[in-house]
N, C-alpha and C positions, 0 to 999 in steps of 0.2 A: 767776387770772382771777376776777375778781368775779360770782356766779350774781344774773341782775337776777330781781324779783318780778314776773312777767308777768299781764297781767288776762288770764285767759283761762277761760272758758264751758265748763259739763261740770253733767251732769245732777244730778249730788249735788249740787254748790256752787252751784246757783238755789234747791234748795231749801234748802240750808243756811241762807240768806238771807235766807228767811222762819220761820226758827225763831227759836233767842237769838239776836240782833242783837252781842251781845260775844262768844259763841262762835263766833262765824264767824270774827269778828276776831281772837282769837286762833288759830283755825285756819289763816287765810291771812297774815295779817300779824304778832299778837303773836309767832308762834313762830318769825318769819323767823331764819335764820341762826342756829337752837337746834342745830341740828347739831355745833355747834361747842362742844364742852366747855369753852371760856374766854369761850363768850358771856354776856350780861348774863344776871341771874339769874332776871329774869320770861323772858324769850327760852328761856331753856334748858330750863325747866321746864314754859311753855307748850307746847314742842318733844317733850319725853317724853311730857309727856300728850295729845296729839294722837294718838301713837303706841300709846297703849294700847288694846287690846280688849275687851269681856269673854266669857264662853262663848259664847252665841251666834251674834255675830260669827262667831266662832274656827271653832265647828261651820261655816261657809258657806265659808270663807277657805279650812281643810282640803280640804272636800270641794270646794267649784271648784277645788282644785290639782289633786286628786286627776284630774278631770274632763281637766282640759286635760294630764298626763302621759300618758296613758293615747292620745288624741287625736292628742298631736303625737306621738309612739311609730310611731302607725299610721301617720299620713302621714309619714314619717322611710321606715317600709318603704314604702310606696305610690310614695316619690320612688326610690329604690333598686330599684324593680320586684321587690320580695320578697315574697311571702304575709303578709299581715297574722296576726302571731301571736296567742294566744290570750294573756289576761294571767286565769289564775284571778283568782275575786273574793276568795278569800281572801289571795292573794300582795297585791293590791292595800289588804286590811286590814289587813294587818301592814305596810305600806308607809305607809299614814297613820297606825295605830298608832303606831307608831318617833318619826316624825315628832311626835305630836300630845305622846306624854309625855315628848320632848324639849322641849317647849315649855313645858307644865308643869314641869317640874324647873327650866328655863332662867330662868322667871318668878319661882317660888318662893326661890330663890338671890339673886336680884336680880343675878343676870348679865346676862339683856338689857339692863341701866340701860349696860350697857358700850358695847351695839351699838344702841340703840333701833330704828331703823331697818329693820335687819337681823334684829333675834331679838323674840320674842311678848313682851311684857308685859300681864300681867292686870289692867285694873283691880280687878278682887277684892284681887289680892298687893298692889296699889301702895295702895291705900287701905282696906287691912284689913279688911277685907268678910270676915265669918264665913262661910265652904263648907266643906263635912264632905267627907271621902274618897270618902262615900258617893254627893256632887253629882258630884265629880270623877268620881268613875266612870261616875256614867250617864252624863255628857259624852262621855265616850267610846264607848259601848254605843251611842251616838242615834252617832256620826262610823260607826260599823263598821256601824248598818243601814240610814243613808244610802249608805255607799259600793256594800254590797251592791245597794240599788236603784237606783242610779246602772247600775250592771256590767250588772243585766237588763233597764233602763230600754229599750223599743222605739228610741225617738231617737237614745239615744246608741250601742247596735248598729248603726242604719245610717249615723249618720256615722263608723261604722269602716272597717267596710263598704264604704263610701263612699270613703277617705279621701285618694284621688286628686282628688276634688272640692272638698274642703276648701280655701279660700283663706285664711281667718284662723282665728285660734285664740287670746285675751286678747293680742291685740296692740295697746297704746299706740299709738293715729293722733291724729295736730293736723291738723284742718283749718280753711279758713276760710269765715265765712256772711256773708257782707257786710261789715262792716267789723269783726267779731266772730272772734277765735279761737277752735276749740274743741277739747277731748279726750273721747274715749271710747274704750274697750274691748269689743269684743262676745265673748260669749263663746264662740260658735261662728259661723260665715257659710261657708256650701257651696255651692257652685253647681246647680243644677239639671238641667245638661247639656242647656238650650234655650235658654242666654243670660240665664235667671232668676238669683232666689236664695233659699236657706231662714235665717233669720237665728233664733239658738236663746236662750235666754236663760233659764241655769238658776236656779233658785231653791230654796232651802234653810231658809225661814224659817217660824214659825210661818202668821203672817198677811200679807198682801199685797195691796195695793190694784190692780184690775184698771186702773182708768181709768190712775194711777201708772203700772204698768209697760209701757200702753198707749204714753203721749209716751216713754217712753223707748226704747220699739222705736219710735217715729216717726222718733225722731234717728239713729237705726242706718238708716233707711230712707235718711234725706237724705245721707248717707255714703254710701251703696252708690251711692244714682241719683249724686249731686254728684262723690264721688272715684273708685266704680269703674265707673259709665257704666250700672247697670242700668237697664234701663225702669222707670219709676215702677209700671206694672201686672204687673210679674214680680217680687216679692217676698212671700213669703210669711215672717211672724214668731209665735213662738211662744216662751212661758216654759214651762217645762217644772219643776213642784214635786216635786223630789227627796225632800224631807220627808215628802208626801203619797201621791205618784205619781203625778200628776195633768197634766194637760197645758191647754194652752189657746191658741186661736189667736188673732192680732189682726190685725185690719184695717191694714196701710201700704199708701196708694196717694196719689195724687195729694193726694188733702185731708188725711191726714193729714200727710205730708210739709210741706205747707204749714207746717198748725198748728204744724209742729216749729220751720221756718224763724222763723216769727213769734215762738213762745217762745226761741227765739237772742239775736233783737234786742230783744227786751223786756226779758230778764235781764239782758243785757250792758248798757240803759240805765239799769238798777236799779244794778245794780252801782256801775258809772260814777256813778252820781249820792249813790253815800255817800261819795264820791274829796272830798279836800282839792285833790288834784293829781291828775288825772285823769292828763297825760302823762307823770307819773314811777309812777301806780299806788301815790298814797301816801294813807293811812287814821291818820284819828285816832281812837283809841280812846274820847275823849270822845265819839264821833258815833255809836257804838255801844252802846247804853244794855244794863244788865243785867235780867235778869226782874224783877219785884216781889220782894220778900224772902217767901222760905216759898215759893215756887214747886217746886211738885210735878218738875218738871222737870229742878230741877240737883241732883235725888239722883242720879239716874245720868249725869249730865255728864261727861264728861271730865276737862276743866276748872276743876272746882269745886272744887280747891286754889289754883290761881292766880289764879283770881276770889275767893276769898276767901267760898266758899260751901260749905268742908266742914261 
């Protein structure tokens, strides 16, 4: 069965949109059907590097695994009617440990190239980017004191706590906003036990733009009211910086919801409107224009083998 390239709406890919105008393209179209080891040559290879990460990432990736094992664990016993167990912080460091310099070795080897999909690739490995043992390791030092502030992080103790309450946990939802599909994943959504709901959104990055992760808990707003029936005024949303320890609330309620609604149909008409073929969802890469040459921008690109920007 043939998998079709569906247009469908998600908070990264609006912004993607307004970055490189050809890495998008390659992201959603050049790399279609790279999955496939016998596919064309820019496909295939557009396809791995889409797939690659670098540290950074990696440190967030980790640690929101970490996050949500830990989560669904609890409510696994909460559904079971068990005492929610205790998970030392350190059994949980050696747990993403294990993990984190499997991925490392896996990358370094050039085994992931086997699974892309499926197993880490570093941009550092893939593009020979000098890092000393010494980077690699702190990588890992920042993943174990992340994890440990995650473990004593107030929030993430009560949706343990909690974890009868818990209705999602990075679960992939498609919904639709007018004539627009869309996806997203929240990373935590618990009920309040009055009909409300707390919606969590952890973060692990240096820096972060407050307004940024603002519409993005909008859109997790218009999900809850839209798909699971909350009242626009019983939502409470909050990111929560891992990295930092830091917490912060945001306003979703009726106007913001709105604004969300409105950036749906506006993206979706952006979108749509770089379509050769709107009804087949089909993109020319000529219509996708590259940054200027010497653009500060495609040193850390993904991409910037197959654009022809190493």
């Amino acid at each position: 069965m043939d998998i079709q390239n569906e247009l469908v709406w998600s908070h990264s890919r609006g912004r993607a949109l307004h970055g490189c105008r050809r890495a998008y393209w390659f992201n959603y179209y050049g790399s279609w059907g790279g999955w496939d080891a016998s596919a064309p040559k820019e496909a295939r290879q557009a396809y791995v590097q889409k797939k690659l990460t670098s540290r950074a990432m990696w440190t967030g990736t980790v640690v929101h695994g970490i996050a949500e094992q830990g989560l669904k664990r609890a409510m696994e016993e909460a559904d079971r009617r068990l005492p929610i167990s205790d998970w030392p912080v350190e059994a949980m460091r050696a747990l993403a440990r294990r993990g984190a310099e499997a991925d490392i070795e896996g990358s370094r080897s050039g085994r992931w190239l086997n699974r892309p999909s499926r197993l880490t690739g570093f941009a550092e490995h893939y593009y020979e980017v000098p890092v000393t043992d010494a980077e690699w390791q702190a990588a890992l030092d920042e993943i174990d004191r992340q994890v440990g502030n995650l473990v004593e992080n107030r929030i993430y103790k009560r949706l343990r706590v909690a974890a009868a309450r818990i209705r999602e946990v990075e679960e992939l939802r498609r919904f639709s906003v007018g004539d627009a599909e869309v996806y997203l994943a929240v990373d935590a959504l618990v009920g309040d036990g009055t009909g409300g709901v707390v919606i969590i959104d952890w973060k692990t990055g240096e820096n972060h733009d407050d307004a940024e992760i603002g519409a993005q808990l909008g859109v997790y707003g218009l999900y809850a009211t839209q798909e699971l029936g909350v009242p626009e005024d019983r939502i409470v949303a909050m990111h929560v910086n891992i990295r930092h320890g830091t917490e912060t609330r945001h306003a979703v309620g009726p106007a913001e919801i709105e604004a969300a609604r409105q950036a749906v149909a506006s993206g979706m008409a952006e979108m749509r409107g770089a379509l050769v073929d709107v009804a087949n969802n089909v993109a020319r890469k000529e219509d996708f224009p590259v940054l200027a040459e010497g653009s500060e921008r495609c040193t850390g690109c993904n991409f910037r083998r197959v654009c022809g920007r190493e």
